[in-house]
N, CA, C and O atoms as a Tripos MOL2 file, in Angstrom:
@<TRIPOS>MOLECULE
protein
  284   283    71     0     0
PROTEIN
NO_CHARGES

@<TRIPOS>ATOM
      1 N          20.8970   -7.8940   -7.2770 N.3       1 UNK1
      2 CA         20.8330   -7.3650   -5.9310 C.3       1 UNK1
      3 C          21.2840   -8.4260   -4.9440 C.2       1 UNK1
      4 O          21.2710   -9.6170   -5.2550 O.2       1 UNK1
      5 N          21.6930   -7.9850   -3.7270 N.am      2 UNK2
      6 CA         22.1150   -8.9180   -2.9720 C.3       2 UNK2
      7 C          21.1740   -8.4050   -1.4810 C.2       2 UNK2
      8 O          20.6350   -7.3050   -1.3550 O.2       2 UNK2
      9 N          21.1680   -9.4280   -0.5400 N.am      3 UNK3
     10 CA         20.5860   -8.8980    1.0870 C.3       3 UNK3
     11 C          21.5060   -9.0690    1.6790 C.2       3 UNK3
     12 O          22.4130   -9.8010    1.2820 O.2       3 UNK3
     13 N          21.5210   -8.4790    2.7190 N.am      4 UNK4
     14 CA         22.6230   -9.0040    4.0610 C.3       4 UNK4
     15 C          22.2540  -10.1930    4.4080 C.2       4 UNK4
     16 O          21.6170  -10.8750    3.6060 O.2       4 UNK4
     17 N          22.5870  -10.6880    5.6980 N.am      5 UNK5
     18 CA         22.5500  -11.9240    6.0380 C.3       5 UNK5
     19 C          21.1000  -11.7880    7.5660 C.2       5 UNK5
     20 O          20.5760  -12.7740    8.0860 O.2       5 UNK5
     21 N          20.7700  -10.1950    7.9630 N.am      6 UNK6
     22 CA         20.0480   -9.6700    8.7350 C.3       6 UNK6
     23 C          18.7890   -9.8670    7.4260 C.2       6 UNK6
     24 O          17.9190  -10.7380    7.4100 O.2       6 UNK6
     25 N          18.9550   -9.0640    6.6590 N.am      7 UNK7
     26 CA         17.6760   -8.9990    5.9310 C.3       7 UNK7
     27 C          17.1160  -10.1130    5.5240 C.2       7 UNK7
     28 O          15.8960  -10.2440    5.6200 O.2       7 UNK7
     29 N          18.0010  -11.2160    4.9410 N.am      8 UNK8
     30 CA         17.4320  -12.2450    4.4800 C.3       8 UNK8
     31 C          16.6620  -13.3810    5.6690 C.2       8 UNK8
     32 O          15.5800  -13.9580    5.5590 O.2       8 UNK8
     33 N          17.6380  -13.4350    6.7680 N.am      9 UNK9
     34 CA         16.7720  -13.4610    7.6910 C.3       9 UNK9
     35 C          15.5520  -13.2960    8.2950 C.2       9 UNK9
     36 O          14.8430  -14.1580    8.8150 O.2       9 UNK9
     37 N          15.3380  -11.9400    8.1650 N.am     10 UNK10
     38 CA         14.2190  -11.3240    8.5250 C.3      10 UNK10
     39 C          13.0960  -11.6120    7.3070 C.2      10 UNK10
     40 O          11.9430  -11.7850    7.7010 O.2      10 UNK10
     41 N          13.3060  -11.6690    6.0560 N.am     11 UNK11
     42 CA         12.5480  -12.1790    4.9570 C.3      11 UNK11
     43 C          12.0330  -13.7330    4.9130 C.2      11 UNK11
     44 O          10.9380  -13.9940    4.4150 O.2      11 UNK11
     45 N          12.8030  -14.6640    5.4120 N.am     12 UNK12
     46 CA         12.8940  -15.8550    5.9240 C.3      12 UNK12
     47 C          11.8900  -16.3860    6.9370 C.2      12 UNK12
     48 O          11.3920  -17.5070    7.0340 O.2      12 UNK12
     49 N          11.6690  -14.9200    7.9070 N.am     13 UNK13
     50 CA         10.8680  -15.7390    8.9970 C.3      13 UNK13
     51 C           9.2530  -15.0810    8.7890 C.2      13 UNK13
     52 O           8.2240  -15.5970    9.2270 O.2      13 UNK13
     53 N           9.3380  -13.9890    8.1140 N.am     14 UNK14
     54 CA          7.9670  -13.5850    7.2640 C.3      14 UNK14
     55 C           7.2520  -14.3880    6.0580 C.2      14 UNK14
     56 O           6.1240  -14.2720    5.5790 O.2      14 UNK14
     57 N           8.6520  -15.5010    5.6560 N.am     15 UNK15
     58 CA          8.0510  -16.2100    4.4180 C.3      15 UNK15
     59 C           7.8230  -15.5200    2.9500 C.2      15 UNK15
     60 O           6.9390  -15.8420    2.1560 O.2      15 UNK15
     61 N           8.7830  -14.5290    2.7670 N.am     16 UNK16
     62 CA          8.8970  -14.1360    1.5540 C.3      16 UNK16
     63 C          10.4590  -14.1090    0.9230 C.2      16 UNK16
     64 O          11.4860  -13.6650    1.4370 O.2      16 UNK16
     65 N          10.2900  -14.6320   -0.1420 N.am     17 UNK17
     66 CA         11.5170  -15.1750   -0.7490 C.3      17 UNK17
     67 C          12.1390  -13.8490   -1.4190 C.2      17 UNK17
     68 O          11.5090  -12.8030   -1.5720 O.2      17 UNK17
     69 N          13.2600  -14.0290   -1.7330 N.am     18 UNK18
     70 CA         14.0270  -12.9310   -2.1270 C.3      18 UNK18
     71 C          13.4940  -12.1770   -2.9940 C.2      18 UNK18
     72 O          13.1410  -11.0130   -2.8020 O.2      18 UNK18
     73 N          13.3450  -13.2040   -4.6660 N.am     19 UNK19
     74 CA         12.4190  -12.5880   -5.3220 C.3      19 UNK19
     75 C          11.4980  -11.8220   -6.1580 C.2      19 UNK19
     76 O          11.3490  -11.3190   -7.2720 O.2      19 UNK19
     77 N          10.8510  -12.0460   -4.7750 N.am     20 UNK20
     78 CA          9.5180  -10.9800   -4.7040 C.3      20 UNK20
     79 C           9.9970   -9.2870   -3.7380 C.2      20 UNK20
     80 O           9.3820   -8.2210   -3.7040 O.2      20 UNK20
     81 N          11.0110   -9.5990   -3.2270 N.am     21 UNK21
     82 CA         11.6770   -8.5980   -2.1020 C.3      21 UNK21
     83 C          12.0570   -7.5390   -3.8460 C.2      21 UNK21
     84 O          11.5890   -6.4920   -4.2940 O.2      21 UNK21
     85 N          13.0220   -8.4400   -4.3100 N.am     22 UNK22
     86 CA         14.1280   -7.6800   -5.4730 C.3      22 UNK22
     87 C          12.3940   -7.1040   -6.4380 C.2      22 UNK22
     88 O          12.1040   -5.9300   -6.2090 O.2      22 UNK22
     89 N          11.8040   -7.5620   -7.0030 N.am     23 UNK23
     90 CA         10.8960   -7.0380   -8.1760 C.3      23 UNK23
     91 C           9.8550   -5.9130   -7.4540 C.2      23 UNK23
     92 O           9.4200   -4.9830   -8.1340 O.2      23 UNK23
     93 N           9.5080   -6.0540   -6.1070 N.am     24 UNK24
     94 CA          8.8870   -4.9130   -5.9750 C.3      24 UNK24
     95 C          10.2770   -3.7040   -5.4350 C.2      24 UNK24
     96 O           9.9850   -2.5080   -5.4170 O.2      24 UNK24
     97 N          11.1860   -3.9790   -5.1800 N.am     25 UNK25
     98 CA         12.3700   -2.6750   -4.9290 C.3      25 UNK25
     99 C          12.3980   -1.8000   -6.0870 C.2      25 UNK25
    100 O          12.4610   -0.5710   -6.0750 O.2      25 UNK25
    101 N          12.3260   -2.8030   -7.3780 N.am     26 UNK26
    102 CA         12.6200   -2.2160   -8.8860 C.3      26 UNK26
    103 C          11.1520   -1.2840   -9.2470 C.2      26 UNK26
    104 O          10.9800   -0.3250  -10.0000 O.2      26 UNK26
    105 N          10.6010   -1.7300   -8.7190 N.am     27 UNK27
    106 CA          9.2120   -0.6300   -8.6760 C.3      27 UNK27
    107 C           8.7800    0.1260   -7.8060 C.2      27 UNK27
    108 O           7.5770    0.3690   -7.7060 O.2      27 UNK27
    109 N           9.9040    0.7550   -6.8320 N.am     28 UNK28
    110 CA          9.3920    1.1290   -5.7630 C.3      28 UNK28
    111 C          10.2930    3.0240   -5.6400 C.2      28 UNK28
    112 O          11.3270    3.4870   -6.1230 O.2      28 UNK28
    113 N           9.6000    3.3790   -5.0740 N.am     29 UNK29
    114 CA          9.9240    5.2390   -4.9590 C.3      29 UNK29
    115 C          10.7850    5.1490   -3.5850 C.2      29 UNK29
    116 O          10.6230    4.1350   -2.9060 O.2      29 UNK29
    117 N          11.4860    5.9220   -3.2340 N.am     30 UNK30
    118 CA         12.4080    5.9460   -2.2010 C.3      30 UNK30
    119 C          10.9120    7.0560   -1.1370 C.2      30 UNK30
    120 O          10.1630    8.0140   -1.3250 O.2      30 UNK30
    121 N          11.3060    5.9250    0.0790 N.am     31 UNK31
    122 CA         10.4330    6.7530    1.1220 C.3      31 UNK31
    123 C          11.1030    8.1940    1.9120 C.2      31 UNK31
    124 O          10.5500    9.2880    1.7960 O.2      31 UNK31
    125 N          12.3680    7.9910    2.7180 N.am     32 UNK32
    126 CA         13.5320    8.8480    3.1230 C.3      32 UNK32
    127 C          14.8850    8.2300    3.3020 C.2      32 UNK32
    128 O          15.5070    7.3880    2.6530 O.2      32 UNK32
    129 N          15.0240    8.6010    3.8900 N.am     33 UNK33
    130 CA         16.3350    8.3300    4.3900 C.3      33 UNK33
    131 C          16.5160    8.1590    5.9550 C.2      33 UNK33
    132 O          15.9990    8.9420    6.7520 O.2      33 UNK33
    133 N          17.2490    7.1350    6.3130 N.am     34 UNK34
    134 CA         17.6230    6.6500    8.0490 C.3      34 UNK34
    135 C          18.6050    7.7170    8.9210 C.2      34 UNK34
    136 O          18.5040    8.7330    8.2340 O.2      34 UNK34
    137 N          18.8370    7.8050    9.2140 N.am     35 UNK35
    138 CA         20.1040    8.7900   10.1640 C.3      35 UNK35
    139 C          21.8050    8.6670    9.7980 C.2      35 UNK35
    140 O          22.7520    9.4300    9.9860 O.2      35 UNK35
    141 N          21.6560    7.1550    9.1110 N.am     36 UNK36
    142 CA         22.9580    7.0780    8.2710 C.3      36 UNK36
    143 C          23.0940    7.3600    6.8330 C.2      36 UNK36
    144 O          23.9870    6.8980    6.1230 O.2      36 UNK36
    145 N          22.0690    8.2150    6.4150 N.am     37 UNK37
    146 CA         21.7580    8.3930    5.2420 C.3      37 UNK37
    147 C          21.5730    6.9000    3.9430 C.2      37 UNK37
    148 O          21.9020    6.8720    2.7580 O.2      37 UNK37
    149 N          21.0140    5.9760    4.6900 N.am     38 UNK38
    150 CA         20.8800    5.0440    3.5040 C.3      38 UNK38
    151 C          19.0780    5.2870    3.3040 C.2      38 UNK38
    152 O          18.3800    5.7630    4.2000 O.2      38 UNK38
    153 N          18.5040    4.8110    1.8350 N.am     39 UNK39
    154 CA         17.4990    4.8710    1.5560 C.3      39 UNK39
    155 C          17.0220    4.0150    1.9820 C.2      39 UNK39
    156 O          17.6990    3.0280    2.2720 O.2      39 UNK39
    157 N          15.4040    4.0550    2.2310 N.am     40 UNK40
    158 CA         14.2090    2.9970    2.7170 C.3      40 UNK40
    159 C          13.1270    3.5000    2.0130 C.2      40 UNK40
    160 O          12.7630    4.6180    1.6460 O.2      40 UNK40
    161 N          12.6480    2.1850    1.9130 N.am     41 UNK41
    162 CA         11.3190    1.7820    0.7130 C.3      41 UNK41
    163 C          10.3110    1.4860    1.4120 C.2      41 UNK41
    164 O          10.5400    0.6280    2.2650 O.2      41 UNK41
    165 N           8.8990    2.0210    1.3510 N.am     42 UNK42
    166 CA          8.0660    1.1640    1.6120 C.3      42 UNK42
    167 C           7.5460    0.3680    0.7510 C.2      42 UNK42
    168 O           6.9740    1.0500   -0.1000 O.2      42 UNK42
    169 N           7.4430   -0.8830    0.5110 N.am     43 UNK43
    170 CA          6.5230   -1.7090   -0.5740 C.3      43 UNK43
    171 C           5.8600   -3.1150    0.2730 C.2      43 UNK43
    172 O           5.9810   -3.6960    1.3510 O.2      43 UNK43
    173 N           5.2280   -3.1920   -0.7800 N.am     44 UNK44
    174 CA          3.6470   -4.2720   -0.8760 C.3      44 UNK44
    175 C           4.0350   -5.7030   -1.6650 C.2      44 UNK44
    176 O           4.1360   -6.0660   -2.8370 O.2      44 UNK44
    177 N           4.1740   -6.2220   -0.5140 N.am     45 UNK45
    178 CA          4.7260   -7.8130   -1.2860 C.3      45 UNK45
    179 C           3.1730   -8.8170   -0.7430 C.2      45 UNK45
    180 O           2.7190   -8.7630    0.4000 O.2      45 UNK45
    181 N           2.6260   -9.6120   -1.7990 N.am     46 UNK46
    182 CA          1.3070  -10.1200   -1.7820 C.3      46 UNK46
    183 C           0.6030   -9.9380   -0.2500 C.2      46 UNK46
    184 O           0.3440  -10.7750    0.6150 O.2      46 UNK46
    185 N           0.4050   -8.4450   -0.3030 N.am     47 UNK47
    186 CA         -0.5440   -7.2430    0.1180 C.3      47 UNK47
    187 C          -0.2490   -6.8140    1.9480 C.2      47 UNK47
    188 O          -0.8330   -6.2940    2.8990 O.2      47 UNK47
    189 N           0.6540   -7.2520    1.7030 N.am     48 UNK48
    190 CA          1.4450   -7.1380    2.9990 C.3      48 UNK48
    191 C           2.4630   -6.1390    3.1530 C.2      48 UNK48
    192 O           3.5080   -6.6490    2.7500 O.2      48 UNK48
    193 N           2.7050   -4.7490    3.6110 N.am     49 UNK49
    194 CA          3.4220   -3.9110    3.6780 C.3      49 UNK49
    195 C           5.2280   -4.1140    4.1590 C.2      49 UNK49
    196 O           5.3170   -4.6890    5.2450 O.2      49 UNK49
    197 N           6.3690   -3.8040    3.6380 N.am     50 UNK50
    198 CA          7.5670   -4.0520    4.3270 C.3      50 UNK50
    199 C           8.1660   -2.7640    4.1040 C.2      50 UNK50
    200 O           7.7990   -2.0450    3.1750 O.2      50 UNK50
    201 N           9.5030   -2.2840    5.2990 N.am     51 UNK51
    202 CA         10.4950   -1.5100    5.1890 C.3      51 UNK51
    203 C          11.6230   -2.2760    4.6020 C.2      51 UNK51
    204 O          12.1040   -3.3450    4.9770 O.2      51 UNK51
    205 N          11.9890   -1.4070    3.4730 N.am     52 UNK52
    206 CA         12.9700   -2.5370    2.9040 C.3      52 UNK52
    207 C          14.3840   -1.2880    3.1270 C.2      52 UNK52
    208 O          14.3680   -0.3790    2.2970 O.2      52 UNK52
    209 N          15.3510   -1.2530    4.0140 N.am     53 UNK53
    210 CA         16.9840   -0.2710    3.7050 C.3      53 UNK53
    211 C          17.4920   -0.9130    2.8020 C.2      53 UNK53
    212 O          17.5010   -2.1230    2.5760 O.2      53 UNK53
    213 N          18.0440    0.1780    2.1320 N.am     54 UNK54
    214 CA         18.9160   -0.3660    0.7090 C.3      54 UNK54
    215 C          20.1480    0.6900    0.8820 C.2      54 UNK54
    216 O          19.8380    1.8660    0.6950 O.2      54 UNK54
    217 N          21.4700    0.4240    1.2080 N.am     55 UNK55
    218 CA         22.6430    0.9590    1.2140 C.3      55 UNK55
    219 C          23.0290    2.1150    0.7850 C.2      55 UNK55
    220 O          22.6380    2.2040   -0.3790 O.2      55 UNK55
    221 N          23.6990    3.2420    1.1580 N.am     56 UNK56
    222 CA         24.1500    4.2470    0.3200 C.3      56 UNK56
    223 C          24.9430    4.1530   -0.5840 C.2      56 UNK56
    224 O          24.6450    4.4830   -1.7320 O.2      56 UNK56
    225 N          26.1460    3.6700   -0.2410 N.am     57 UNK57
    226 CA         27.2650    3.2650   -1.1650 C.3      57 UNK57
    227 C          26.9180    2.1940   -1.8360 C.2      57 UNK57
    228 O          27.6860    2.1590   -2.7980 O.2      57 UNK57
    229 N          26.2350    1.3420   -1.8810 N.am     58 UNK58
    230 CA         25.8200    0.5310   -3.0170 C.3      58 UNK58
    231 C          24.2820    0.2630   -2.9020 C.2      58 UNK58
    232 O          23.7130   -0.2130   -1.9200 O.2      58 UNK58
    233 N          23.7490    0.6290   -4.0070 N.am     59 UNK59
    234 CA         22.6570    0.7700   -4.3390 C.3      59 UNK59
    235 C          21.5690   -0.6030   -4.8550 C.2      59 UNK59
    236 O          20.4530   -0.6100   -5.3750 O.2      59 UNK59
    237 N          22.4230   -1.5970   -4.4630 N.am     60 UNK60
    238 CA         22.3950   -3.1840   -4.6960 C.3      60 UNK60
    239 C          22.1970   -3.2480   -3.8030 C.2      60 UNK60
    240 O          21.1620   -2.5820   -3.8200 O.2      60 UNK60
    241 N          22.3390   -3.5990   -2.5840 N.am     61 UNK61
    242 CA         22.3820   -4.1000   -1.3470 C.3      61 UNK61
    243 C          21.7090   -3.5420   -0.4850 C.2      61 UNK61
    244 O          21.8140   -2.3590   -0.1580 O.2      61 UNK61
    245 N          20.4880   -4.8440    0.2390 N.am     62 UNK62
    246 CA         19.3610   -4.4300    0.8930 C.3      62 UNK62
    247 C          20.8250   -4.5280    2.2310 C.2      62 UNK62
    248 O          21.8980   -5.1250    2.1500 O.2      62 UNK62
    249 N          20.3560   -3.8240    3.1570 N.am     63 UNK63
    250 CA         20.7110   -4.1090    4.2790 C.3      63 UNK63
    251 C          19.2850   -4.0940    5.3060 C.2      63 UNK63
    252 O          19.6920   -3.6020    6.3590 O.2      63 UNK63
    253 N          18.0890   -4.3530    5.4310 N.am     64 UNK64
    254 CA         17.0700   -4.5110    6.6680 C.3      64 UNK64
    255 C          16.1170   -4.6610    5.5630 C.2      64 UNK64
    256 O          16.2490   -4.1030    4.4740 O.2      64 UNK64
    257 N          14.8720   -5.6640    5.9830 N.am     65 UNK65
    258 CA         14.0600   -5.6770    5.5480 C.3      65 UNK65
    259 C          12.9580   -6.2150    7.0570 C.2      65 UNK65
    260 O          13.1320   -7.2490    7.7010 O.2      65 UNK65
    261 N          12.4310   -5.7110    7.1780 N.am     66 UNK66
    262 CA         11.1130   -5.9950    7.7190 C.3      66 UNK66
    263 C           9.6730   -5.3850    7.6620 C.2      66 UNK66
    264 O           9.4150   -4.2570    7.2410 O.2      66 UNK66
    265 N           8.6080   -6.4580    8.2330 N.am     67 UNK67
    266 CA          6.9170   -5.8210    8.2440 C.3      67 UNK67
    267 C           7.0460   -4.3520    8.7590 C.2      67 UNK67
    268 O           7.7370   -3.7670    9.5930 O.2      67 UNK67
    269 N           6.2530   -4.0920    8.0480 N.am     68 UNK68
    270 CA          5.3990   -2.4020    8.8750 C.3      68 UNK68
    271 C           4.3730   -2.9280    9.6350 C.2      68 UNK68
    272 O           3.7360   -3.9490    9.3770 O.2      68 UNK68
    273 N           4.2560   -2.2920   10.4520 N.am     69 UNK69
    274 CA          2.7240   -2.1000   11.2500 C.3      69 UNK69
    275 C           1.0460   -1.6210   10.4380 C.2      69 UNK69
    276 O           0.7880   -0.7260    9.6330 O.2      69 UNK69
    277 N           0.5160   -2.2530   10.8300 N.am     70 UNK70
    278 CA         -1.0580   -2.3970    9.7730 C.3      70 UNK70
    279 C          -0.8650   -0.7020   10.1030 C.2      70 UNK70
    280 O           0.1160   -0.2250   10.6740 O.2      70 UNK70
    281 N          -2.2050    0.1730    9.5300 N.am     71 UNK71
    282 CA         -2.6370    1.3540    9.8320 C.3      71 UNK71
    283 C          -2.8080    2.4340    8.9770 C.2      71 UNK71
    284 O          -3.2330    3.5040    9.4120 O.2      71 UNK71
@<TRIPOS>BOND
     1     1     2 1
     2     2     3 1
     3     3     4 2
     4     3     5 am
     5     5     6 1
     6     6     7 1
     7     7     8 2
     8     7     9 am
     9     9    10 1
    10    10    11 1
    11    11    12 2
    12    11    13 am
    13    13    14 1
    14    14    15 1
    15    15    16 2
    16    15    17 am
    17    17    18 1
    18    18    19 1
    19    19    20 2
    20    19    21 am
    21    21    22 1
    22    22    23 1
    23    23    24 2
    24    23    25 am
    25    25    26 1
    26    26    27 1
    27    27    28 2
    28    27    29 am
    29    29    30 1
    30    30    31 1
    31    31    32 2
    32    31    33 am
    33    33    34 1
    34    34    35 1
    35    35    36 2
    36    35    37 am
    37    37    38 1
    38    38    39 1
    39    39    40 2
    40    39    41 am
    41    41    42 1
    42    42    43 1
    43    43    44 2
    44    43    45 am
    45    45    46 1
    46    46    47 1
    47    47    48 2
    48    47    49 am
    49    49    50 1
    50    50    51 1
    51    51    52 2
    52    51    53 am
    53    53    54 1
    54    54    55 1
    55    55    56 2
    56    55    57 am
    57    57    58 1
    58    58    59 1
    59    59    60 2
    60    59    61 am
    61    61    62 1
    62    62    63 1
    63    63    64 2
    64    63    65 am
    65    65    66 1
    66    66    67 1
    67    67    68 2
    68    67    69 am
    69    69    70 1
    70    70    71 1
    71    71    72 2
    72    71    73 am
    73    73    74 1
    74    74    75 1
    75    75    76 2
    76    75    77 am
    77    77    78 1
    78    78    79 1
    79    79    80 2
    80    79    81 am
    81    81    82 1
    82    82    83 1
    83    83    84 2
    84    83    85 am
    85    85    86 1
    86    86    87 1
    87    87    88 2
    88    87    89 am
    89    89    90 1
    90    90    91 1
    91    91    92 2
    92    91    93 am
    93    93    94 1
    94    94    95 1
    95    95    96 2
    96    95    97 am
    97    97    98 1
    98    98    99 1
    99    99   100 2
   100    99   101 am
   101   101   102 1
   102   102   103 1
   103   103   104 2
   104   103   105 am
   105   105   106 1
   106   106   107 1
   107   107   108 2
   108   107   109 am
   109   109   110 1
   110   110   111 1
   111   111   112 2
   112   111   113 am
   113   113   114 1
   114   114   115 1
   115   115   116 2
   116   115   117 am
   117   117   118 1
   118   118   119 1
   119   119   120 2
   120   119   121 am
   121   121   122 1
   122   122   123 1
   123   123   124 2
   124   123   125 am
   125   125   126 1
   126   126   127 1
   127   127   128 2
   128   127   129 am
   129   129   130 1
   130   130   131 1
   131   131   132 2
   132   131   133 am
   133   133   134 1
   134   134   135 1
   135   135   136 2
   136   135   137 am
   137   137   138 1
   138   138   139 1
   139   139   140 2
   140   139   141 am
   141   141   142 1
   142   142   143 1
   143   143   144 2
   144   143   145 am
   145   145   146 1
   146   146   147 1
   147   147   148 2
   148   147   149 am
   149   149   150 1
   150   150   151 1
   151   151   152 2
   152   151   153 am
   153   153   154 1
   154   154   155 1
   155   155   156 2
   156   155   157 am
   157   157   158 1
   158   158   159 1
   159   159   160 2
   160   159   161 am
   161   161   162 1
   162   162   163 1
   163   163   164 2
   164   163   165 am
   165   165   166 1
   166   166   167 1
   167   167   168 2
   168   167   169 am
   169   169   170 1
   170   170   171 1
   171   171   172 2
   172   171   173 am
   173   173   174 1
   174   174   175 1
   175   175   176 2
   176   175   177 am
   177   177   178 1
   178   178   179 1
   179   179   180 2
   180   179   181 am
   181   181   182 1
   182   182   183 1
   183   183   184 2
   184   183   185 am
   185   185   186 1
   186   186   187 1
   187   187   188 2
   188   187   189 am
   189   189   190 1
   190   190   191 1
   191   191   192 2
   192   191   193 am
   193   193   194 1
   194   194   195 1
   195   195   196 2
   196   195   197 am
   197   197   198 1
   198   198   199 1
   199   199   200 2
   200   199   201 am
   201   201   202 1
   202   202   203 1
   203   203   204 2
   204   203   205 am
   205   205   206 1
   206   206   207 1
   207   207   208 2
   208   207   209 am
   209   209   210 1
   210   210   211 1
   211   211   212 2
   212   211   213 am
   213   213   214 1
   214   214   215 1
   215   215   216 2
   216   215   217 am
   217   217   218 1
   218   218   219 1
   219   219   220 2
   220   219   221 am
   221   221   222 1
   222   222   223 1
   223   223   224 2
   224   223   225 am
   225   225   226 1
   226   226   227 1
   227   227   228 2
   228   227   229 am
   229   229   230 1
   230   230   231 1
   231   231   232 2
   232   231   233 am
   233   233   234 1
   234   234   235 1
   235   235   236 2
   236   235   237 am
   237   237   238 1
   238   238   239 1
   239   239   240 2
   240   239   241 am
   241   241   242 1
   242   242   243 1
   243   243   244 2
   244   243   245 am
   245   245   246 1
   246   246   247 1
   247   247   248 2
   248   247   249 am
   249   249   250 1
   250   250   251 1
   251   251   252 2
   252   251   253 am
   253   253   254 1
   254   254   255 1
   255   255   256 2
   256   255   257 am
   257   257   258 1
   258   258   259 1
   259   259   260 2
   260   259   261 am
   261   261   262 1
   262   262   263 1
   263   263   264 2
   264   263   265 am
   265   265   266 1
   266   266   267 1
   267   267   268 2
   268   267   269 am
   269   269   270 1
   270   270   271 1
   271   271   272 2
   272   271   273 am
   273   273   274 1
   274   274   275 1
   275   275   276 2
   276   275   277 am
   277   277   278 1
   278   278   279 1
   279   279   280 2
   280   279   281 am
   281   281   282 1
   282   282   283 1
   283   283   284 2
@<TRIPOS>SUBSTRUCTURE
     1 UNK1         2 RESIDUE 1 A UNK
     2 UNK2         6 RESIDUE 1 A UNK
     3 UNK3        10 RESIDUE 1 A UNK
     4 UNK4        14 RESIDUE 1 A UNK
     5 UNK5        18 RESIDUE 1 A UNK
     6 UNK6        22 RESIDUE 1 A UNK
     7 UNK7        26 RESIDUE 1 A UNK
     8 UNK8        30 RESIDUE 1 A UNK
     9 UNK9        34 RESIDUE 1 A UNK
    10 UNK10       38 RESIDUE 1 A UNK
    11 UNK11       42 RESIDUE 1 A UNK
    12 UNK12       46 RESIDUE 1 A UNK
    13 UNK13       50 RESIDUE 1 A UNK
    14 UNK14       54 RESIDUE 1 A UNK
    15 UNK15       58 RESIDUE 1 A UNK
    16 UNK16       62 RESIDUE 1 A UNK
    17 UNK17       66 RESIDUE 1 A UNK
    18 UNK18       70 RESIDUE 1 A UNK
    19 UNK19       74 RESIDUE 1 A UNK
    20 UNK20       78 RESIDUE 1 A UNK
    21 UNK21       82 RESIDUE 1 A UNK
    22 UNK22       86 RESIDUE 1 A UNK
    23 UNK23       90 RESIDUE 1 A UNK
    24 UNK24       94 RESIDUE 1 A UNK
    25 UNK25       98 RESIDUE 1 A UNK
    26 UNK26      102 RESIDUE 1 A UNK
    27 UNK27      106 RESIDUE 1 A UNK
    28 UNK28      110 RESIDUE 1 A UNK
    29 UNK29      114 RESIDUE 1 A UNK
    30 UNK30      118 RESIDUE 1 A UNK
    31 UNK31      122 RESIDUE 1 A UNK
    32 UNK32      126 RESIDUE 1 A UNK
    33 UNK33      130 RESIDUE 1 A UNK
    34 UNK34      134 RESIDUE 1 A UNK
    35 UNK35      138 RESIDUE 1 A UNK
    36 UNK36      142 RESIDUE 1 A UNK
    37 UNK37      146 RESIDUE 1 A UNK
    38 UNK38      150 RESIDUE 1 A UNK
    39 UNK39      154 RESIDUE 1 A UNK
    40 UNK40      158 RESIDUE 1 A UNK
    41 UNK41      162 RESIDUE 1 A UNK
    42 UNK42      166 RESIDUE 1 A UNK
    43 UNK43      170 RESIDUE 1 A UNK
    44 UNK44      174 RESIDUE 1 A UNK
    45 UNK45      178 RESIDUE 1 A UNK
    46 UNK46      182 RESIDUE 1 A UNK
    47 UNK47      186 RESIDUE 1 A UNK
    48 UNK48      190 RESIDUE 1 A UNK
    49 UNK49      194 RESIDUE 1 A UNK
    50 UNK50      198 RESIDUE 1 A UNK
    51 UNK51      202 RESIDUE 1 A UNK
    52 UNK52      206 RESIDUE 1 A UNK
    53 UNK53      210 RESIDUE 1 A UNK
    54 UNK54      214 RESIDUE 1 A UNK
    55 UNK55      218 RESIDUE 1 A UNK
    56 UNK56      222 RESIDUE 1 A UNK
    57 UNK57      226 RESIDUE 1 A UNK
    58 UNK58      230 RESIDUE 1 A UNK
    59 UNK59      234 RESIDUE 1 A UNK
    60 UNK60      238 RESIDUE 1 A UNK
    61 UNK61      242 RESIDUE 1 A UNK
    62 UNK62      246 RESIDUE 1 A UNK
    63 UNK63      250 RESIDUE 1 A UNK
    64 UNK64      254 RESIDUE 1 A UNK
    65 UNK65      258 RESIDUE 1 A UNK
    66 UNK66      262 RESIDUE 1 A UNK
    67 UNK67      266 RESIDUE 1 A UNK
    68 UNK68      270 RESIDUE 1 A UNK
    69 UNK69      274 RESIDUE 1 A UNK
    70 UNK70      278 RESIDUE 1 A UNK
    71 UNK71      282 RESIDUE 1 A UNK
């Protein structure tokens, strides 16, 4: 898998390394879909919730990753 240069970023300043980003994606159910039709994940990286977009046309490539809101 690869991130953009936005996502990894954004993974960077939360303090979670790639990873842990890539092994919970591989275990993770597709939440919906964005308005550009790419998929988004919600998952639980050491117990902390993230939106992870993962590309339409390639199914490798995170493009956004950031926190969810507690709730």
């Amino acid at each position: 898998m690869r991130m953009s240069r936005h996502a990894r970023n954004a993974a960077r300043r939360v303090r979670v390394p790639p990873g842990p980003v890539y092994e919970a994606l591989r275990e993770a159910t597709p939440h919906d879909l964005d308005e550009a039709g790419n998929t988004r994940y919600t998952v639980i990286i050491y117990g902390e919730r993230y939106r992870v977009i993962v590309a339409r046309d390639d199914p490798h490539f995170i493009i956004s990753f950031h926190p969810r809101r507690k709730g």
